[in-house]
Structures are given as C-alpha cells and as structure tokens.
Kinemage of the C-alpha trace (Angstrom):
@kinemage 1
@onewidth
@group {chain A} dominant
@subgroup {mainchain}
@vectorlist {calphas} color= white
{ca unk a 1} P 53.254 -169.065 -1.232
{ca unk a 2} L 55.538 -169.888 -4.100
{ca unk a 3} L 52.654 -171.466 -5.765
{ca unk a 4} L 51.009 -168.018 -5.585
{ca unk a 5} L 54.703 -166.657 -7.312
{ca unk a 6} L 54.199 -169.612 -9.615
{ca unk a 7} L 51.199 -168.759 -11.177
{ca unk a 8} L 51.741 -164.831 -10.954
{ca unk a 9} L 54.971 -165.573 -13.054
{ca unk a 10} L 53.093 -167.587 -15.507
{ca unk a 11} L 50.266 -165.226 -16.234
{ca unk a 12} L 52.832 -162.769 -16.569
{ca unk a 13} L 54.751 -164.653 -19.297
{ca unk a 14} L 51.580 -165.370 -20.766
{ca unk a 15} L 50.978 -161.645 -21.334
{ca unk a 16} L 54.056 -160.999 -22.862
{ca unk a 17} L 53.730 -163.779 -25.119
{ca unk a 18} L 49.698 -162.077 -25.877
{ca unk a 19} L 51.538 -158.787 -26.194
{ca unk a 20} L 54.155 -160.369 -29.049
{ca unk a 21} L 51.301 -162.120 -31.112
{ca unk a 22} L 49.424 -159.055 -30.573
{ca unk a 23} L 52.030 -156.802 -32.326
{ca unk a 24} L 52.619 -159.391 -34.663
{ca unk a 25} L 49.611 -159.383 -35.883
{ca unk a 26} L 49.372 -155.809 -36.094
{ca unk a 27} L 52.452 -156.033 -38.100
{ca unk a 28} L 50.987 -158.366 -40.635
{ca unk a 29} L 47.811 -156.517 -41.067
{ca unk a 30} L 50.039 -153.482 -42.230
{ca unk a 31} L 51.665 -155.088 -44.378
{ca unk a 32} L 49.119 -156.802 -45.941
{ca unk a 33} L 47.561 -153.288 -46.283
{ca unk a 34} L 50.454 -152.357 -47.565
{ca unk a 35} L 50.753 -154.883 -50.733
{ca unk a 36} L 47.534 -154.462 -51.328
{ca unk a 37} L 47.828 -150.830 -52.001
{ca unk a 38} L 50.642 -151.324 -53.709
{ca unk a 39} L 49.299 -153.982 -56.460
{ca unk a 40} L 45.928 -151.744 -56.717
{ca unk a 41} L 48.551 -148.503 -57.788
{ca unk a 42} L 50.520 -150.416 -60.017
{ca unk a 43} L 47.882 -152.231 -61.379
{ca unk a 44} L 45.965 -148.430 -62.048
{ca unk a 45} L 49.800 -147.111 -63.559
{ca unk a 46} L 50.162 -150.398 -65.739
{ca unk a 47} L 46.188 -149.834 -67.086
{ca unk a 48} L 46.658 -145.590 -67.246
{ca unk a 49} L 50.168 -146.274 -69.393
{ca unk a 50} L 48.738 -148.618 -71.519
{ca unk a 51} L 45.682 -146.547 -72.366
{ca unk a 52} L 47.490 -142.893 -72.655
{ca unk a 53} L 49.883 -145.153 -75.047
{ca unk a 54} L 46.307 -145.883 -77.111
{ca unk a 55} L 44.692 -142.007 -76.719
{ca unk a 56} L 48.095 -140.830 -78.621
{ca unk a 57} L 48.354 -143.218 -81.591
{ca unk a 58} L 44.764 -142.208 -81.450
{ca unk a 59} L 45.376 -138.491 -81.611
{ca unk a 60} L 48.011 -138.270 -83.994
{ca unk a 61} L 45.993 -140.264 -86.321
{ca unk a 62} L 42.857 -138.111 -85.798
{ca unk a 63} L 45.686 -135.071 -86.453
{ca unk a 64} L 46.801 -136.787 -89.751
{ca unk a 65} L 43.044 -137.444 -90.634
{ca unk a 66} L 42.388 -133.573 -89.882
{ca unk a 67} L 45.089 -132.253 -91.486
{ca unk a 68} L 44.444 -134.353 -94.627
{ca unk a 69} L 40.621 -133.006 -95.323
{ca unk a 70} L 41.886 -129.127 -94.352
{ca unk a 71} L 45.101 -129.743 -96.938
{ca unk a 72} L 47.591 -129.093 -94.359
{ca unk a 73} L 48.607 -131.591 -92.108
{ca unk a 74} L 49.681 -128.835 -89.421
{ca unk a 75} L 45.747 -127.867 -89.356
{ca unk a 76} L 45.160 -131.247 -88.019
{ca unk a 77} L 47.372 -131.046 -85.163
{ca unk a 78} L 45.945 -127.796 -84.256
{ca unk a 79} L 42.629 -128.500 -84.109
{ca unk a 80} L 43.955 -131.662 -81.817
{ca unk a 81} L 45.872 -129.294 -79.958
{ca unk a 82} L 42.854 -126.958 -79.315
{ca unk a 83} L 40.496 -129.551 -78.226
{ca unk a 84} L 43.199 -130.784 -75.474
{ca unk a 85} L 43.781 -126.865 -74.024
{ca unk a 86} L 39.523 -126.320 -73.971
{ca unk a 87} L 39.729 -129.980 -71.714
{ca unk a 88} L 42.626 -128.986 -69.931
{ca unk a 89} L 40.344 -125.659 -69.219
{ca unk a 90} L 37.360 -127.913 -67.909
{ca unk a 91} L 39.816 -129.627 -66.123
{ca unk a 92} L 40.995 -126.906 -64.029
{ca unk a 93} L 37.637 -125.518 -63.384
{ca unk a 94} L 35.995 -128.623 -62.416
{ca unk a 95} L 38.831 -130.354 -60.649
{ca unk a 96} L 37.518 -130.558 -57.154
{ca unk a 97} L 34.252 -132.337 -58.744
{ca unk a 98} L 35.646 -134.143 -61.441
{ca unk a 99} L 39.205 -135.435 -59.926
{ca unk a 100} L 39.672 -135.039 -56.591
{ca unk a 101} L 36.163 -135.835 -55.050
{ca unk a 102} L 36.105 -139.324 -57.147
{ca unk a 103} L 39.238 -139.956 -56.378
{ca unk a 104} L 38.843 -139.274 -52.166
{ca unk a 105} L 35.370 -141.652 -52.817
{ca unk a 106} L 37.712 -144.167 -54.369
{ca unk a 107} L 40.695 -144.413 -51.554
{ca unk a 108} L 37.771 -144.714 -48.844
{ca unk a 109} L 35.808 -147.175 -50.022
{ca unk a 110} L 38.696 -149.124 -51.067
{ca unk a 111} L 40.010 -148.472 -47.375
{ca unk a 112} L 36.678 -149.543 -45.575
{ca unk a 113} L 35.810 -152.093 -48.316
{ca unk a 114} L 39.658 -154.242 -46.916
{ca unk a 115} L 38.797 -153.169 -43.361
C-alpha cells in the first residue's frame, strides 16, 4: 500500500513540476512577444523620425525654391502649405483605406507571421 502512496505522491510532484515549466514557458513566450514588438515599434519610430527629419529640409527648400521663381519667398511656403492641407484632406477621407486597413493587415501578419 505505501508503494501505491509512493507513486501517487510522485506523479503528483511530477505535475506540479509540468505545471511550473508549463507557466514558465508561457511566461517566456510573452515576453519574447513582447521585445519583439517592442524593437519592431522603435525600429518603425527611429525610421519615421529620421525620414519626417528629411520630408522637412525637403519642404522648406522646395518653399525657398517656390518663393524664389514667384519673387516672394512667403509664396513659396504657401503653395507648400496648400499642398499639405489638400493631403491632409485625402487623408481624412480615405483614412479607413489608406491608414488604418494597412496598418490592421500589418499587426496581423506580423502577429501570425511570429506565431
């Protein structure tokens, strides 16, 4: 009979230690998810800083540029000006197809691609 207790008390150990790793592991995986999200957004803000940094120099040189053929310099930077408010325009009215469907396309693959 205490054989019988033996072995019941070592399977039972046995599944505690199982349920440890288990959650362990679990544990891991999360985090693991978690760093990789984490390098893949600052990786994006590190790229979308350095490029918004270039699009400016960019516009206030194609605002000097303007400016210069029209005479006034202030021309330029309205012209600039305009084309950014008939964008942000598009923008609004297309945001579901042009931001936010691309962007929910994006976090799933991503998400099934590391599953």
């Amino acid at each position: 009979m205490e054989e019988k207790a033996t072995i019941a008390e070592s399977i039972v150990e046995h599944a505690k230690e199982y349920a440890k790793a288990s959650l362990d592991l679990i544990k891991l995986q999360a985090v693991n998810k978690g760093s990789e999200v984490a390098s893949i957004i600052l990786s994006y803000i590190i790229v979308i800083a350095t490029l918004l940094m270039f699009i400016m120099i960019v516009n206030i040189a194609v605002a000097i540029w303007l400016g210069d053929l029209l005479g006034k310099l202030y021309y330029g930077f309205f012209i600039v000006a305009g084309f950014y408010l008939v964008v942000s325009f598009i923008v609004y009215v297309g945001y579901k197809v042009l931001i936010k469907k691309p962007i929910n396309n994006l976090a799933i693959r991503t998400y099934l691609k590391h599953k």
